[in-house]
N, C-alpha and C positions, 0 to 999 in steps of 0.2 A: 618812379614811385607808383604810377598807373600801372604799370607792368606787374610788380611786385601785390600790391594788392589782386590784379586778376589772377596771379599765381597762386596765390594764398586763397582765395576765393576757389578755384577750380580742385587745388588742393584737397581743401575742405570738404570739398562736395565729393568729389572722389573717396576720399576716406568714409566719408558716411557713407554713400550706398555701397563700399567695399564690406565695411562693417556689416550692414543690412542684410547682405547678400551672404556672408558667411552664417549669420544668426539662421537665415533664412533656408540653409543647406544643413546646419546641423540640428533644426528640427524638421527639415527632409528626411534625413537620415535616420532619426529616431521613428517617426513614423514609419518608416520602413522597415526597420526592426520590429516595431511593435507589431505590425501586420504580417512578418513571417513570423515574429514565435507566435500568435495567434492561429495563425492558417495551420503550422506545425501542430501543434495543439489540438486544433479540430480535427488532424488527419489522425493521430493516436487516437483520439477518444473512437470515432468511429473506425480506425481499425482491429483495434483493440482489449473493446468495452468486454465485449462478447468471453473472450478470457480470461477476464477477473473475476474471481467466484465468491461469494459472500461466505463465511465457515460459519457455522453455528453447530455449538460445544455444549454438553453438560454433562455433570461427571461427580462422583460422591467419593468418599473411603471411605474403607471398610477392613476390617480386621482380619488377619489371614489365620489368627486361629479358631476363632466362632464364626468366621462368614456374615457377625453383622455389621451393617454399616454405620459410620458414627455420626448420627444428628450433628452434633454440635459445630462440625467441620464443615457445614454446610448453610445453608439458606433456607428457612420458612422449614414445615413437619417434614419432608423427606430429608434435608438436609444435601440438597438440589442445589451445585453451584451453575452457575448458567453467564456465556458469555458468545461473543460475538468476534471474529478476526478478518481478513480479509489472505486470498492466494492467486496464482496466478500459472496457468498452463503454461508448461518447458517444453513438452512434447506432447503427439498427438497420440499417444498410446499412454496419458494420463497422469504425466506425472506433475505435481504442483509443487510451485515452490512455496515458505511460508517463514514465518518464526520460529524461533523452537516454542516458545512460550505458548504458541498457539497450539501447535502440534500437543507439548506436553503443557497445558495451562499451569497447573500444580508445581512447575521445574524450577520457576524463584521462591514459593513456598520453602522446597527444598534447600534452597542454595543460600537462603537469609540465616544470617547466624543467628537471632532472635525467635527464631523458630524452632523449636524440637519434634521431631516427629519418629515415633517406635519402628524398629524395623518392619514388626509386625502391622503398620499400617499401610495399605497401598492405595491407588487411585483407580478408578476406573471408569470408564466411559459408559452412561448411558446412551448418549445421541453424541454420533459425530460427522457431518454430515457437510455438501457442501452446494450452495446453490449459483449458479449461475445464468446472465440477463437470457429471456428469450426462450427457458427450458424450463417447466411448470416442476417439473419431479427433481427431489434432489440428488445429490449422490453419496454414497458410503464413502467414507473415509479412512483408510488406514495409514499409518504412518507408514516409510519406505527407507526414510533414514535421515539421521540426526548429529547436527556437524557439535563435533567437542570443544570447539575453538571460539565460535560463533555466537549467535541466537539465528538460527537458521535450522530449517527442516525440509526434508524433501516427504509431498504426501503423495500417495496413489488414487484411482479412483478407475472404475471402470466404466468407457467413455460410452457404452449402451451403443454403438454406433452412432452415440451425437457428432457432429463437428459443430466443434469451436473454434475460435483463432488462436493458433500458437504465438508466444510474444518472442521476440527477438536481442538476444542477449546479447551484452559486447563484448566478446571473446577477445578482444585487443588488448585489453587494458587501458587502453589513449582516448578514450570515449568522456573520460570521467575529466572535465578542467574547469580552475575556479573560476568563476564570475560567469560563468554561462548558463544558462536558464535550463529550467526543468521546470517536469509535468509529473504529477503522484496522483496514479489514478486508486483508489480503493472504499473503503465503508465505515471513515471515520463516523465514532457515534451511533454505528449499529443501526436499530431499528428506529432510533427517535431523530436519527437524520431521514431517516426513508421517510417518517410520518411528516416532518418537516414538511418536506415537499410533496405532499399527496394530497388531492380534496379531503375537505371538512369532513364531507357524509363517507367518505371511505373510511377514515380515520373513526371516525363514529361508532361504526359497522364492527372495526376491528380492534379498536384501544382496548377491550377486558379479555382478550384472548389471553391463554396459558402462552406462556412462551416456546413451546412445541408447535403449535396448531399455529400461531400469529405468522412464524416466518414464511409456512410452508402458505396461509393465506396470501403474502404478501407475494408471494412467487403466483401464485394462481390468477393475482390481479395482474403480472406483470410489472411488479413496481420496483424490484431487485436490478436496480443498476449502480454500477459506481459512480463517485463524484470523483469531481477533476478539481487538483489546486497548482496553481504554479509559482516558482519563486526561483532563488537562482542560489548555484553553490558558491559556499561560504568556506570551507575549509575542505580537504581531503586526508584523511589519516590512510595508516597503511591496515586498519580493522573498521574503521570505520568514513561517513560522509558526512558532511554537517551543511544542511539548507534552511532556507526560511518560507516554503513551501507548508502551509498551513493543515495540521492532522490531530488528530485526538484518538482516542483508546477507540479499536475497532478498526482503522486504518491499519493496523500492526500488519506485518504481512504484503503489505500492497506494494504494486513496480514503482520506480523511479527510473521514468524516461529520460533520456537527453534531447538536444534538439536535431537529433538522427533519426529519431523514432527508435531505440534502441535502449533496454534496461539496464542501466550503471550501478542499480543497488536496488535493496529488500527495505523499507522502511521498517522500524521499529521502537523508534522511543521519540519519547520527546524531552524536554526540558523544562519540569515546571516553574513556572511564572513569569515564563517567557518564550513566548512563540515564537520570536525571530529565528532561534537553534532548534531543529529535529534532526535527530541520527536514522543515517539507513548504513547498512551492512553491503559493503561493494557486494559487484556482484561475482566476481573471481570466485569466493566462498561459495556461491550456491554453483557456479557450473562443475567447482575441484568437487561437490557433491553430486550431481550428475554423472560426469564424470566415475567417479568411483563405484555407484551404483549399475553402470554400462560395463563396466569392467568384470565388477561379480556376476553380472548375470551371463555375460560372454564364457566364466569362469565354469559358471554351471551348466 
């Protein structure tokens, strides 16, 4: 009977610190996770800030057979629609990738069947321009080419002899898997996230600026950098990704890292009245875009 009881006794005791001991390794184990996708994290932002450009857009119609432009299509007496997207250098001869919505803001206007719009109306760009961290002047914008399948765009720019970081795409396809974490660097919220996080008296200095003169301020202060969110995927379609990676309007446009350091998708929507689902556009779409764009130019 003595025997059986110190059995049972020893037993006991062993099970609990077995137990103890397992609890005690699988949040080992979680902290260690948490501190490599951390440190992963840290290593994109700073190797890669540098190649996320801030876009800033405005753009009126106008009529193609009087040449004038139509107020009411627009915002305040010019009739001035004005917006903010976020892109990201492919190669160091300037090419960005982005939205198409970005690229063409107007292109869901178009495509809503609640909308009518005259042949004879078109759009046109007054400012399209794109700023990136570190570099005071911005850059000219043109489009380079525009995938039919997607919401994706390919933009040019010419890189004035700056460098920047090129970001690194994953040409595999195998980059992209559920439950594993990711990083979306880009400028969800435009200019009132940048104000966000600026001092008071900068903010002061700069809040009644024209939305022309404010961005280019805000590049001159240096304040033009992206924000970083992380979260982890949720689903994979074969046109689209689904994360809970936290973005708003202005983000459009921006990478989605894996925990390679390597972009798996184009962010570009969200889900309203629920943050936990954002859509980004693999990123297979924007290289078969590269891609094709390397092809015609070899052509010519």
């Amino acid at each position: 009977g003595a025997l059986l009881v110190l059995f049972i006794i020893v037993s006991g005791l062993i099970s609990y610190f077995y137990i103890q001991y397992a609890r005690l390794s699988r949040t080992a184990e979680k902290v260690r996770i948490l501190e490599i996708e951390r440190s992963v994290a840290e290593n994109i932002i700073k190797a890669y800030s540098g190649g996320i450009c801030l876009i800033q857009g405005t753009f009126y119609f106008f009529d193609e057979v009087t040449g004038e432009p139509l107020l009411m299509m627009g915002k305040g007496p010019r009739g001035i629609n004005e917006y903010t997207g976020t892109g990201f250098l492919v190669r160091a001869d300037g090419l960005i990738l982005t939205n198409r919505h970005i690229a063409e803001p107007w292109w869901e206007m178009e495509m809503s069947p609640y909308i009518h719009i005259e042949p004879t109306i078109k759009p046109r760009f007054e400012v399209f321009r794109a700023f990136f961290p570190g570099i005071k002047e911005p850059f000219a914008l043109k489009v380079e080419k525009i995938s039919d399948d997607v919401d994706v765009a390919l933009l040019r720019i010419d890189v004035r002899g700056a460098t920047m970081p090129v970001l690194e795409l994953d040409i595999t396809g195998k980059g992209t898997v559920v439950g594993e974490p990711i990083i979306l660097l880009g400028y969800p919220a435009g200019v009132n996230a940048i104000f966000a996080k600026t001092d008071p008296g900068v903010v002061k200095q700069l809040f009644n600026l024209p939305f022309i003169p404010l961005v280019q301020e805000l590049s001159n202060w240096g304040l033009i950098r992206p924000l970083s969110t992380q979260g982890h995927l949720s689903d994979i379609m074969h046109n689209r990704i689904v994360y809970d990676a936290q973005t708003t309007a202005g983000g459009s446009g921006g990478p989605i890292f894996n925990n390679k350091g390597k972009v798996i998708g184009i962010n570009y929507g969200v889900f309203p009245g629920f943050r936990g689902s954002n859509f980004g556009v693999p990123i297979n779409y924007g290289v078969d875009l590269i891609k094709s764009t390397s092809m015609i130019k070899k052509g010519e």
